[in-house]
C-alpha positions, 0 to 999 in steps of 0.5 A: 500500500503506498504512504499516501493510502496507508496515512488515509486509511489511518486519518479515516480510522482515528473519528473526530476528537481522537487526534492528538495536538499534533496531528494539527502538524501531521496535517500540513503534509497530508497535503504534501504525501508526495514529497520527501521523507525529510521536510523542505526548510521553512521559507522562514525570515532571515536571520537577525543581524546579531543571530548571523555573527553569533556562535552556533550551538546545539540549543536541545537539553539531553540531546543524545539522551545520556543523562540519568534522571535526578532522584528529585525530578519528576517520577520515570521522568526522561531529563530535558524531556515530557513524553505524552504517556509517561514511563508507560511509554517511553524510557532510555534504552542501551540497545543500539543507540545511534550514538554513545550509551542510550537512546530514547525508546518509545512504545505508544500504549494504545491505538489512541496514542502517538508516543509523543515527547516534547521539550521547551527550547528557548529562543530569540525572536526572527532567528532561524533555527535548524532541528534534526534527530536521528530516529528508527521505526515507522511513521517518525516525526519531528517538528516544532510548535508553538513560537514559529512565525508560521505553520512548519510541516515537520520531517517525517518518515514511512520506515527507516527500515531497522535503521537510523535515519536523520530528520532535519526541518528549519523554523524561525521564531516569531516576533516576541517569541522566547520558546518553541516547543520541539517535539517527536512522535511517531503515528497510531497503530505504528508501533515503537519507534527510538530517536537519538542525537537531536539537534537544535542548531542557533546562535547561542544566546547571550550569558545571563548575568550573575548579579548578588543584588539590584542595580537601583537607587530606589529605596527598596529591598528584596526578600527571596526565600529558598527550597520549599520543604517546610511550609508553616501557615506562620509564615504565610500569616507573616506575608499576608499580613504585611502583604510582602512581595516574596520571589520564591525558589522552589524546588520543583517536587517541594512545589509539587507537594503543596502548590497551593501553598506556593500560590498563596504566599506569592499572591502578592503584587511582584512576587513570583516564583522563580528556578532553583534547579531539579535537585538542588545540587552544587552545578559546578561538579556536572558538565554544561548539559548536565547544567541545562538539565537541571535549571531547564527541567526545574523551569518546566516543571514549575511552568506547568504547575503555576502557569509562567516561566521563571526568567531568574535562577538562583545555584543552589549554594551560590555555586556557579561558573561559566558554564552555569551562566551559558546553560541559564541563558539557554533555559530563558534566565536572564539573572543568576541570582545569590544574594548579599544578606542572609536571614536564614535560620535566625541570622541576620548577616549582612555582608557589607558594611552597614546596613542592607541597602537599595537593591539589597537581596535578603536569602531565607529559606522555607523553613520553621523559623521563616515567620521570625525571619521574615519579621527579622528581615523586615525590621532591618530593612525599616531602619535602613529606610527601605521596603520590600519590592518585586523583584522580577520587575526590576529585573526586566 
């Protein structure tokens, strides 16, 4: 049966309803069935100025699928990666990658399911950008959604016969774009298919910057408070009282524990939450992709549990180096951030002369001692002549 039959059949079979998100992408080459296996580029706006003269780079997290998954990250998780069925469907495996130890394997559970695995991919705005993997099976596809200036058809392949075969499609980010979501699927009833060294080649972004406090002459301090293990309605009576701006750095699963929790003490005007890693783990002992596993996978994971995208990242234990501020600004972070006072645990260290200062950030951290340190906190600032701000404003 020729492709274009057999990808009929298949559409006539699915009824309305039954298609996933991306069978919307799958439709923009039913139109084209006769064309090749490996999507033309997208007739896509030139390169920006800045993105011609710029280091290219491979933008993807976990592109070869070599990085285990951090005791902390979400549970049968693939790092850098969200597959549509979780581990029921999809896992790293040691047979035949194309390269290095592992690849991933994906087994859609049921007729209704394409396998699809997705990853956020930051980008600048006008650039174009060229996507490719390497798959093996039946029906591969890989494409990009969601911040491109128009509709992309993506690479796609009938069969690779056993094989590996690579899939390449070009896209360019929309004006105000600042993410794509990649994605690779394979198509229903189709079987499993593996995918392996992908590739989002672009300039790479600047380095975000690493800063312990705020460039401002405004009268105005900072509260940020860490991890999220110990949450006590004290110090959330503390915040609501005194209606304090509070910038959050979660960790993903100590969010995922009480989510409500985190919305309520940041409901304040200019809080927000923001990244503090997957595992809270010192990221000057892992390699740059290691890095971006861990500060991409926190931002996903609290992206989706509260709705916006942290664009501040704070190392844990202050600890960071070259590679860290590269990985952040390819998370979409602009900042690192540490801090230049610590009220933590009934501190009340400041370190610089005198007392806190305009542009001032204040470490606390969740725990049972935060109430006292939060009223701490505020009356050092009070005899300094100064109150607490948002910090995601000032950062901007």
């Amino acid at each position: 049966m020729s492709i274009s039959s057999r990808m009929s059949t298949c559409l006539s079979t699915l009824g309305a309803g039954r298609l996933p998100a991306l069978a919307a992408s799958a439709g923009l080459l039913v139109a084209g069935l006769a064309g090749p296996a490996v999507a033309a580029p997208s007739a896509g706006a030139a390169p920006t100025a800045a993105a011609a003269t710029a280091t290219t780079v491979n933008l993807a997290t976990n592109p070869g699928f070599e990085i285990p998954a951090s005791s902390l990250a979400d549970w049968g998780s693939v790092p850098g990666w969200r597959c549509s069925g979780g581990p029921a469907e999809a896992a790293l495996t040691t047979a035949a990658p194309h390269s290095g130890t592992s690849a991933l394997a994906v087994t859609p559970a049921g007729d209704e399911s394409t396998g699809e695995c997705v990853q956020t991919v930051s980008v600048q705005p006008g650039t174009t950008y060229t996507a490719s993997a390497w798959v093996r099976g039946k029906f591969v596809f890989l494409g990009a959604t969601g911040g491109t200036d128009r509709p992309t058809a993506p690479a796609w392949t009938e069969s690779t016969n056993g094989g590996w075969q690579k899939l390449t499609t070009r896209f360019t980010a929309a004006a105000g774009a600042t993410t794509v979501k990649l994605s690779v699927h394979g198509w229903y009833q189709q079987g499993p298919f593996a995918v392996d060294d992908v590739r989002v080649d672009g300039p790479a972004p600047a380095p975000a910057t690493a800063a312990p406090s705020v460039p401002t002459s405004d009268k105005v301090v900072f509260f940020t408070v860490d991890d999220g293990w110990q949450t006590t309605p004290e110090a959330e009576q503390v915040i609501a009282a005194n209606k304090l701006p509070i910038t959050a750095f979660p960790l993903p699963m100590a969010a995922a524990n009480n989510p409500d929790y985190f919305r309520r003490v940041t409901a304040a005007p200019g809080s927000s939450i923001q990244d503090h890693s997957v595992s809270h783990t010192d990221l000057t002992t892992l390699s740059p992709a290691e890095q971006q596993v861990e500060i991409c996978d926190a931002r996903d994971s609290l992206t989706r549990l509260f709705g916006t995208a942290p664009t501040v990242f704070r190392p844990p234990y202050f600890a960071w180096n070259a590679d860290t501020l590269q990985a952040a600004a390819n998370c979409g972070m602009r900042t690192v951030l540490t801090a230049d006072a610590d009220f933590s645990w009934g501190a009340s260290n400041i370190w610089h002369e005198g007392t806190l200062s305009p542009g001032d950030v204040v470490l606390m951290h969740w725990t049972d001692t935060l109430a006292d340190d939060l009223r701490r906190a505020l009356a050092a600032a009070e005899v300094a002549g100064l109150k607490p701000a948002g910090l995601a404003s000032y950062l901007r």
